[in-house]
C-alpha positions as CSV (number, residue, x, y, z in Angstrom):
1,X,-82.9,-70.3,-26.1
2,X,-82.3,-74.1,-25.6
3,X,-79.1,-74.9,-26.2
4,X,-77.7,-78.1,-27.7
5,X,-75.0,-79.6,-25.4
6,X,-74.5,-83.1,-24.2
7,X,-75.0,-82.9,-20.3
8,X,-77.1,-80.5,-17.8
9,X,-77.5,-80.9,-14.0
10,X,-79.1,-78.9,-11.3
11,X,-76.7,-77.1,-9.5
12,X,-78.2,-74.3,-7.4
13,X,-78.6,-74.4,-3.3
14,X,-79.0,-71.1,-2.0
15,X,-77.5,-67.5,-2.0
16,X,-76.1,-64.8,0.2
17,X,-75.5,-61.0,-1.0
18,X,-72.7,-59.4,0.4
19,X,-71.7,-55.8,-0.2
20,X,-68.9,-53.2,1.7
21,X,-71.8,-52.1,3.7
22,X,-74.0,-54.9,5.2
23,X,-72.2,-58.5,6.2
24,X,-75.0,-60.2,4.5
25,X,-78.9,-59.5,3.8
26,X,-81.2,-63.0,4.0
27,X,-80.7,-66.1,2.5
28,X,-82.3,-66.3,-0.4
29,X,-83.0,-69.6,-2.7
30,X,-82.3,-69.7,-6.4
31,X,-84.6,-70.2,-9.2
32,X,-84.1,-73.1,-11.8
33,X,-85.1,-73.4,-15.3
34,X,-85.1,-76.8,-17.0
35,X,-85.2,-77.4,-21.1
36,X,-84.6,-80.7,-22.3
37,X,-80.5,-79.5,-22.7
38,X,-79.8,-77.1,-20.4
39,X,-79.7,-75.9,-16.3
40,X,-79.0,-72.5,-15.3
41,X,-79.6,-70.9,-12.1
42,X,-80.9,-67.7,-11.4
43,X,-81.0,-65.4,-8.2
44,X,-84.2,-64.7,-7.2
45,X,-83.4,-61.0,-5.6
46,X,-85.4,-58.1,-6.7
47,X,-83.1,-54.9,-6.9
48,X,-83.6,-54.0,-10.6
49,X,-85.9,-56.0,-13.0
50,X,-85.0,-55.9,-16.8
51,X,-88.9,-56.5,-18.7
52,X,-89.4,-60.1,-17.5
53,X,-85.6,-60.7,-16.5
54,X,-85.3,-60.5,-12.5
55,X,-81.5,-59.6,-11.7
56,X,-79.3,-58.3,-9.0
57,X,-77.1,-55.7,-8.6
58,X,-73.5,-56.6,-7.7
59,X,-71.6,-53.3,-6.7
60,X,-67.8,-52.9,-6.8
61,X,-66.1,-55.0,-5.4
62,X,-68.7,-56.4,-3.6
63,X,-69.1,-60.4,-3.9
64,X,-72.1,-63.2,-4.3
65,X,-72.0,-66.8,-2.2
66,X,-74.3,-69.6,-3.7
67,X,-74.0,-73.1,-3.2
68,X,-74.2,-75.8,-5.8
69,X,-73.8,-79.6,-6.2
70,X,-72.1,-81.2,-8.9
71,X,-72.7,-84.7,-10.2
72,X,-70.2,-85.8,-12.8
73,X,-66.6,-84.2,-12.9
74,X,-65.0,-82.6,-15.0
75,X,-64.6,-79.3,-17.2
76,X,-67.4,-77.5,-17.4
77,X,-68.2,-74.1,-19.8
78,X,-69.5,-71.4,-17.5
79,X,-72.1,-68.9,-18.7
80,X,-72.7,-65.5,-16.8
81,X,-75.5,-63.4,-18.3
82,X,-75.1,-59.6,-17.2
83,X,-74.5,-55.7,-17.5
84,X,-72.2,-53.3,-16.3
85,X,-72.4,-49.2,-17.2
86,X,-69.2,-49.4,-16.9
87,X,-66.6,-51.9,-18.1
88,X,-66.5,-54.6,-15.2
89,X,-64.6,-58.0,-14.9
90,X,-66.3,-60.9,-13.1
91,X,-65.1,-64.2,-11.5
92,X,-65.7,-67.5,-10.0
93,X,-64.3,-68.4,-6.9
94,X,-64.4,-72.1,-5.7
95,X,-64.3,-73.5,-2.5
96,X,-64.4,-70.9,-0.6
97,X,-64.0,-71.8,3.0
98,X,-60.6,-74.4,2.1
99,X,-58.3,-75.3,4.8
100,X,-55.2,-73.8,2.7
101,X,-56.6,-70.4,3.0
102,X,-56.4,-70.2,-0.9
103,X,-58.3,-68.5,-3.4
104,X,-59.5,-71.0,-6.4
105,X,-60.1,-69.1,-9.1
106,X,-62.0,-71.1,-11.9
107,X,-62.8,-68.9,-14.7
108,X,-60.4,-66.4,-14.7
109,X,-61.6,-63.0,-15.2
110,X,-64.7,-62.4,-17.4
111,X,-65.3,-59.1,-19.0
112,X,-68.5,-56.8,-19.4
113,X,-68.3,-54.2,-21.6
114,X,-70.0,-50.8,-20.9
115,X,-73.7,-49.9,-21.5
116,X,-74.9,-53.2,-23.6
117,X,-78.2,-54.9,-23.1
118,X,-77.8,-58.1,-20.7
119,X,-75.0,-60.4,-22.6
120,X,-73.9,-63.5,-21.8
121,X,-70.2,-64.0,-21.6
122,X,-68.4,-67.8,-21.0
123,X,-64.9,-69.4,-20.4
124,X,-64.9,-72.8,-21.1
125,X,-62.9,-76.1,-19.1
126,X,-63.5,-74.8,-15.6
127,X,-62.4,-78.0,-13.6
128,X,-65.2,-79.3,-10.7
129,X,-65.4,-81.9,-9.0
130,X,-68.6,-84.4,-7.7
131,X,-70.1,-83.0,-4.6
132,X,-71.5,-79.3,-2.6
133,X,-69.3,-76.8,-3.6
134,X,-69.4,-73.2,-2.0
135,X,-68.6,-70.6,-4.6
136,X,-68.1,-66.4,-4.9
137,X,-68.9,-64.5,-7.5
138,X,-66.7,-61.4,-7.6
139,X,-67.1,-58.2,-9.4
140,X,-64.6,-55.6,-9.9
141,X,-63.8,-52.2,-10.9
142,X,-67.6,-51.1,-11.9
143,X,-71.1,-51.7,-10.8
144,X,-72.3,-55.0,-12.2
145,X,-75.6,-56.3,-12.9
146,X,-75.9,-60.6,-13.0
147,X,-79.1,-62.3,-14.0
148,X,-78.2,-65.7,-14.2
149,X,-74.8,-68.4,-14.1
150,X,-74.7,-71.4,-16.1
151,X,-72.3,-74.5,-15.3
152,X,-72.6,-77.6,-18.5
153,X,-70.4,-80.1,-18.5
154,X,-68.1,-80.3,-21.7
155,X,-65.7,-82.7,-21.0
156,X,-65.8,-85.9,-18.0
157,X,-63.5,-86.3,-16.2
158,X,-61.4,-89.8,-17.0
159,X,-59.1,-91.9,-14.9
160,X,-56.1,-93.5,-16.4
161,X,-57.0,-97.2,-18.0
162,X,-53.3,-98.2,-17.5
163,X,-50.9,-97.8,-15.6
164,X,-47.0,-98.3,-15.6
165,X,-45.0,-98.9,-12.6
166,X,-41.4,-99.0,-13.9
167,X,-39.1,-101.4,-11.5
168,X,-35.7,-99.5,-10.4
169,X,-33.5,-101.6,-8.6
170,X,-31.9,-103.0,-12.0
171,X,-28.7,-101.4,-13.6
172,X,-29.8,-100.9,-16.9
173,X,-32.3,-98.6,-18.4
174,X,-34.8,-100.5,-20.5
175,X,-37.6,-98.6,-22.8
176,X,-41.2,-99.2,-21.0
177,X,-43.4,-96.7,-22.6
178,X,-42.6,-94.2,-26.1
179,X,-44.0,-91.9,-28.3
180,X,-41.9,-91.8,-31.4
181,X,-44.6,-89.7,-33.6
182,X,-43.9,-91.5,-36.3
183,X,-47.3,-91.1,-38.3
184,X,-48.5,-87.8,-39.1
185,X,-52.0,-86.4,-38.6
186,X,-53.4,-85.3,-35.1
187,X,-51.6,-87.1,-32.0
188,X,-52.2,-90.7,-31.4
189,X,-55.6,-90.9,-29.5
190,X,-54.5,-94.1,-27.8
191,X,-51.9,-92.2,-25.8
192,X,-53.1,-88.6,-25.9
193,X,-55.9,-86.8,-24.8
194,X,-56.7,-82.8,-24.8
195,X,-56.9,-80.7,-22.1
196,X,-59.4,-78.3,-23.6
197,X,-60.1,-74.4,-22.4
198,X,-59.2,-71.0,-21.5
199,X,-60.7,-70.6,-18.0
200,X,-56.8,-69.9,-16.6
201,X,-55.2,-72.9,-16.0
202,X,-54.7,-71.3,-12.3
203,X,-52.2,-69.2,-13.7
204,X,-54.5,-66.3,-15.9
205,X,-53.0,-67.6,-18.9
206,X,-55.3,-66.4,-21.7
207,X,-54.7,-69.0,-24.5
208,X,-57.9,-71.7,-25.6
209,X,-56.4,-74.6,-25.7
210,X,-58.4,-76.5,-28.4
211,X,-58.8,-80.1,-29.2
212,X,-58.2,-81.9,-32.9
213,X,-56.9,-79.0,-34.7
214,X,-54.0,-79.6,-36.1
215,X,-53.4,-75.8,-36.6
216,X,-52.7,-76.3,-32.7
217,X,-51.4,-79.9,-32.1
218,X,-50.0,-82.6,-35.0
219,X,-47.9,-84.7,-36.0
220,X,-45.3,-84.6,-39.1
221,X,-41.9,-85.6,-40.4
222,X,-41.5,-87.5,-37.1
223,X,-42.4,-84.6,-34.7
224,X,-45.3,-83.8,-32.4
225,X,-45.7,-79.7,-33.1
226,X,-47.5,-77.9,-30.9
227,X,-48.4,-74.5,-32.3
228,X,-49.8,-71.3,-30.4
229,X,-51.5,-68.8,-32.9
230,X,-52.5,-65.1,-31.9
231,X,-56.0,-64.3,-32.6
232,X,-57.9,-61.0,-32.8
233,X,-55.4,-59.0,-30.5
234,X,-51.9,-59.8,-28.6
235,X,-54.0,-61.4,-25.3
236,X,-56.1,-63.9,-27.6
237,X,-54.5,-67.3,-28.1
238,X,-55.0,-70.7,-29.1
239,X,-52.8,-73.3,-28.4
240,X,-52.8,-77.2,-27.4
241,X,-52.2,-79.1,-24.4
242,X,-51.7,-83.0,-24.4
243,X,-52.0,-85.5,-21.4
244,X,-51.5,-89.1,-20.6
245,X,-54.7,-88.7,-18.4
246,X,-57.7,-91.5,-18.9
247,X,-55.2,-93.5,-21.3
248,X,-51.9,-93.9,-19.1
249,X,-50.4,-93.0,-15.8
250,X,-46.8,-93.9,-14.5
251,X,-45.3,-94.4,-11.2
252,X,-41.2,-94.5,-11.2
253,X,-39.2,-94.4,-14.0
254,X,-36.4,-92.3,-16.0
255,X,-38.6,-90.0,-18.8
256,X,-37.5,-88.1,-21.5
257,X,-38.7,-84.7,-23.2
258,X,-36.5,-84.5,-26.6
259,X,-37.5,-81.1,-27.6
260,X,-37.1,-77.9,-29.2
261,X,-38.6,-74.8,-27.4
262,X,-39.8,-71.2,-29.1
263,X,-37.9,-67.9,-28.5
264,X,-40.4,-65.1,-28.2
265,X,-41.5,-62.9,-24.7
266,X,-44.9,-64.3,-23.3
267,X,-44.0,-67.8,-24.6
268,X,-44.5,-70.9,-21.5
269,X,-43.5,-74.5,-23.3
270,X,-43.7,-77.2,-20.5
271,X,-43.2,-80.7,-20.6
272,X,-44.6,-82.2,-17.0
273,X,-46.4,-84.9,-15.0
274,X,-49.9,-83.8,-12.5
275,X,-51.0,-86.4,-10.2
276,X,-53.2,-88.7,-11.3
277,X,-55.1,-87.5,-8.4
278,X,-55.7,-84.4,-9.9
279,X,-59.7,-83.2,-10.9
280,X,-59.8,-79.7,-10.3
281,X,-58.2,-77.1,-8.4
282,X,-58.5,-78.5,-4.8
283,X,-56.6,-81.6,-5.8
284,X,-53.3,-79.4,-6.2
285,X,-50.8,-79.4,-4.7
286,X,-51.6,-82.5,-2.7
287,X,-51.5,-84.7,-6.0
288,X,-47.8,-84.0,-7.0
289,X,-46.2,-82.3,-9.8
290,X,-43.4,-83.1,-11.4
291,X,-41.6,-80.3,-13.7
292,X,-39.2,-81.7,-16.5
293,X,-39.0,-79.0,-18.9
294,X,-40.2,-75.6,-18.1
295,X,-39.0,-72.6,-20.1
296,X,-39.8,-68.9,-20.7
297,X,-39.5,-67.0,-23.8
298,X,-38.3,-63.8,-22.0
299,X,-35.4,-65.5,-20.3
300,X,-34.4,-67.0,-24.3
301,X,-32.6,-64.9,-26.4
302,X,-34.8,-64.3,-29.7
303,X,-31.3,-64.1,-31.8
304,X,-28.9,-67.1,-30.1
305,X,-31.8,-69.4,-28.8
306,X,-29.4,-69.1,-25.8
307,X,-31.7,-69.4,-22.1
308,X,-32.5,-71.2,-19.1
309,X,-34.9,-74.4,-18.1
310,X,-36.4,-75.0,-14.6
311,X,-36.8,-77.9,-12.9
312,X,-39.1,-78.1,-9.8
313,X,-41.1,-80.6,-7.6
314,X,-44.8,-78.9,-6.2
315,X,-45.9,-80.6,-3.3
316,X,-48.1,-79.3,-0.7
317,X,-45.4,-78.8,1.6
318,X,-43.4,-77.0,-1.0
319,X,-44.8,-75.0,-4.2
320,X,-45.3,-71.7,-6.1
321,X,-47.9,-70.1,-4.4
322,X,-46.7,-70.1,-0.7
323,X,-43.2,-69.1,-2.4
324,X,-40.8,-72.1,-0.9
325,X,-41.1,-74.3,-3.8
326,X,-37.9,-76.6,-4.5
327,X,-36.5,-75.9,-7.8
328,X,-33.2,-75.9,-10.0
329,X,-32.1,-74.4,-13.2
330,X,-29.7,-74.7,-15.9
331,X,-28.4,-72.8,-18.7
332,X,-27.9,-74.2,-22.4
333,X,-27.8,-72.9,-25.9
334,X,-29.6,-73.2,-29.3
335,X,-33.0,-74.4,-27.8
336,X,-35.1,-73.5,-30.4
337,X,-32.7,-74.8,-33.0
338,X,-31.3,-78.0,-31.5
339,X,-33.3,-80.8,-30.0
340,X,-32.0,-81.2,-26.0
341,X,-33.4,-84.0,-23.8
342,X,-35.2,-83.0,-20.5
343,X,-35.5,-85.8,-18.2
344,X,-36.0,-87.0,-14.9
345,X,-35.1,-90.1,-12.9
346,X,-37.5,-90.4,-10.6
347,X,-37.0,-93.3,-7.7
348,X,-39.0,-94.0,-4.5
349,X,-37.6,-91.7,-2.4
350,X,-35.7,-88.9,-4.6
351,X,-36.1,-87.6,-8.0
352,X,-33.0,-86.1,-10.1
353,X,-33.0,-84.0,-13.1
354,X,-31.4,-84.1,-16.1
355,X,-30.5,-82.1,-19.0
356,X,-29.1,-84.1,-21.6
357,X,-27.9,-87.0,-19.6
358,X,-26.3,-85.0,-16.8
359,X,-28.2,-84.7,-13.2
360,X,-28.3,-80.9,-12.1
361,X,-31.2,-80.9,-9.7
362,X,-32.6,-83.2,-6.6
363,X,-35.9,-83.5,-4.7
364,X,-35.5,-85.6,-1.9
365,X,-37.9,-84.5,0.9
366,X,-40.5,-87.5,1.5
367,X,-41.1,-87.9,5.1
368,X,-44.4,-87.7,5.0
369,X,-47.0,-87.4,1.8
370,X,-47.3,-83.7,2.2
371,X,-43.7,-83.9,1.3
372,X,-43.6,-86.7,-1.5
373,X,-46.7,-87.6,-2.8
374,X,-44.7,-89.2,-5.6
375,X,-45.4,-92.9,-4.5
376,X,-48.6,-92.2,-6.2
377,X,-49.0,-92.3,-10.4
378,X,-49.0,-89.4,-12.0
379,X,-49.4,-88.4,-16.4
380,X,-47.6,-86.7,-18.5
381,X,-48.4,-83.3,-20.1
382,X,-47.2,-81.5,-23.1
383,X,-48.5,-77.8,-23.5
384,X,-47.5,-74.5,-25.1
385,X,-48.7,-71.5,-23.2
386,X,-48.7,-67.6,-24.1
387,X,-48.9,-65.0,-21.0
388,X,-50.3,-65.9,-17.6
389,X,-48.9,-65.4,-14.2
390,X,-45.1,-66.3,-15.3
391,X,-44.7,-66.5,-19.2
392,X,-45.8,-63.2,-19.1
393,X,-44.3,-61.3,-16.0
394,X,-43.0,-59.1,-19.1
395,X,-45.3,-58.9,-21.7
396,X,-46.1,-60.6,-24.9
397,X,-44.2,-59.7,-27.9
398,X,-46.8,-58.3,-30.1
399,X,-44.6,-58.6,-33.3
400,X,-45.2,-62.9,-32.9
401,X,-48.3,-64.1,-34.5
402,X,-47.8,-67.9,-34.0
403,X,-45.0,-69.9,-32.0
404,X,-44.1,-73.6,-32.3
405,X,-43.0,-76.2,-29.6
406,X,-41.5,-79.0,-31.1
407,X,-41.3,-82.8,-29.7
408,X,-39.2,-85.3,-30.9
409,X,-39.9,-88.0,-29.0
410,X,-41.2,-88.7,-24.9
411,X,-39.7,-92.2,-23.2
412,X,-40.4,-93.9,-20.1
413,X,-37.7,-96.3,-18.9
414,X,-37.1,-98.9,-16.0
415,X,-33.7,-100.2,-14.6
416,X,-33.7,-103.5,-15.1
């Protein structure tokens, strides 16, 4: 079937298959199929052929190495066409062989349901970047049968056209940069672009995060509302996430998250800043993150809107996943009834934050750019997740069926 989408590129090199019993067999090359729209690659490894479709068998556990280059970045939709006798989960594993002895995984898991004809089965907004990439498929829990992986690019990659570089040796804060959303209708296009997906978000968060819905992102009465909806069951989701990427970046600055956040166990409602720097998973943490507002439903009580926010720099000297990230909290009531204000001040060499005007929290490790790779720009993000790795250590509440994060305004000032 030829299938109507806006980019293609070549993208297989070669293959290894690796199983629990043998370290590898030989290397083997890849077949390629071009249409006028589409690209896939397809292993060229005869253990069981399907009528005229040649496929492998991947057992439990085992994994699949191929090579690929990628020509344009960005977010790509990922197509695996397969079997399994057995319910199996499949995933994509990028750079394989990184310094950071990390495991990128770019699609999340992928699941084959038991005793079907060969399906094929997609996340979309996998984030690659230009260049040879060596990747693993994995299987797990059951036997797994592949015939072929497509990559297709959905959305490029953009750099910032602008960017503001707020001066701070003034006394004075002074407005630089706003959102008021004053006019209502889908987010302002000048300042807002869509993250768009449900490949993970390197967190196995399961929401899609759509673009130009206003079910999921709009503007009214003077708010930006950012709404999650459950779909067919309590791990489907759509949602909306927002970023100042290809429009604007900013370096220094005080900025300001006026917002209300949802109550409800699986809910994530962030308001951050990602290095511009950042094009897919490889970039972070060496690009910088800055987080402003960063709240969990299951720490919020459902009844008294009563709960916590977390502040917290990610560098690659200090973040999540190696466990010695440097972070702060604070407690403070009503937050899905009153509007607070979740800032930062961020200066050359230390960044505060603030709830509501008052400092609670300092970052001030920059000796070297592992440390603070915050004399670099970086955009701002607004998204509303539901599960993944944190928002949903406990669950999602099955009795929610949507969730709104509301925004009153974002600010960037200078001191002058």
């Amino acid at each position: 079937m030829i299938m109507k989408t806006p980019y293609y590129f070549l993208l297989g090199i070669s293959l290894i298959f690796l199983n629990a019993c043998q370290d590898y067999q030989d290397e083997k090359t890849l077949i390629t199929e071009n249409a006028k729209d589409e690209v896939f690659v397809q292993p060229e490894i005869f253990i069981e052929s399907n009528g005229d479709k040649e496929s492998i068998l991947i057992l439990k556990d085992s994994t699949l190495i191929f090579e690929m280059e990628v020509s344009t970045a960005g977010r790509y939709k990922v197509e695996i066409n397969g079997r399994a006798k057995e319910d199996a989960k499949v995933w994509i594993e990028d750079y394989i062989h990184n310094v950071d002895d990390r495991s990128y995984d770019i699609t999340g898991k992928i699941s084959f349901p038991a005793n079907t004809s060969f399906k094929t089965f997609h996340k979309d907004g996998s984030p690659l970047n230009v260049g040879k990439h060596q990747l693993k498929i994995h299987a797990v829990d059951h036997d797994f049968e592949l015939d072929w992986i497509k990559f297709t690019l959905i959305q490029k990659h953009q750099t910032s056209k602008t960017i503001h570089e707020q001066k701070m040796d003034g006394k004075e804060w002074e407005l630089t940069w706003s959102d008021e959303f004053d006019e209502d209708g889908l987010p302002d296009s000048t300042k807002w672009s869509y993250n768009i997906g449900n490949w993970g978000w390197g967190n196995n968060e399961p929401q899609y995060y759509t673009q130009f819905k206003e079910e999921n992102a709009r503007v009214k009465n003077g708010h930006l509302i950012i709404e999650a909806h459950q779909g067919k069951d309590v791990n489907d989701w759509t949602s909306a996430r927002l970023s100042t990427a290809g429009k604007a970046s900013f370096l220094y600055g005080k900025i300001e998250f006026r917002a209300k956040v949802p109550v409800g166990r699986g809910t994530w409602a962030a308001g951050w800043l990602l290095g511009d720097e950042y094009v897919d998973e490889l970039s972070w943490p060496y690009c910088g993150e800055i987080d402003v507002l960063e709240c969990v439903g299951f720490e919020i009580d459902d009844e008294t809107g009563n709960g916590i926010n977390h502040a917290t720099c990610h560098t690659r000297s200090y973040y999540f996943k190696q466990g010695n990230q440097i972070g702060s909290d604070t407690n403070l009531t009503s937050m899905n009834a009153v509007f607070h204000t979740y800032g930062i001040e961020w200066y050359p060499d230390v960044i505060y934050a603030t709830l509501d005007g008052q400092r609670y929290y300092t970052y001030d490790k920059n000796k070297d750019e592992l440390e603070w790779p915050f004399f670099k720009p970086q955009n701002i993000i607004v998204n509303l997740a539901v599960g993944g790795g944190w928002g949903g250590a406990k669950g999602i509440d099955e009795k929610w069926k949507s969730h709104q994060y509301i925004i009153d305004y974002i600010r960037v000032y200078a001191l002058k």
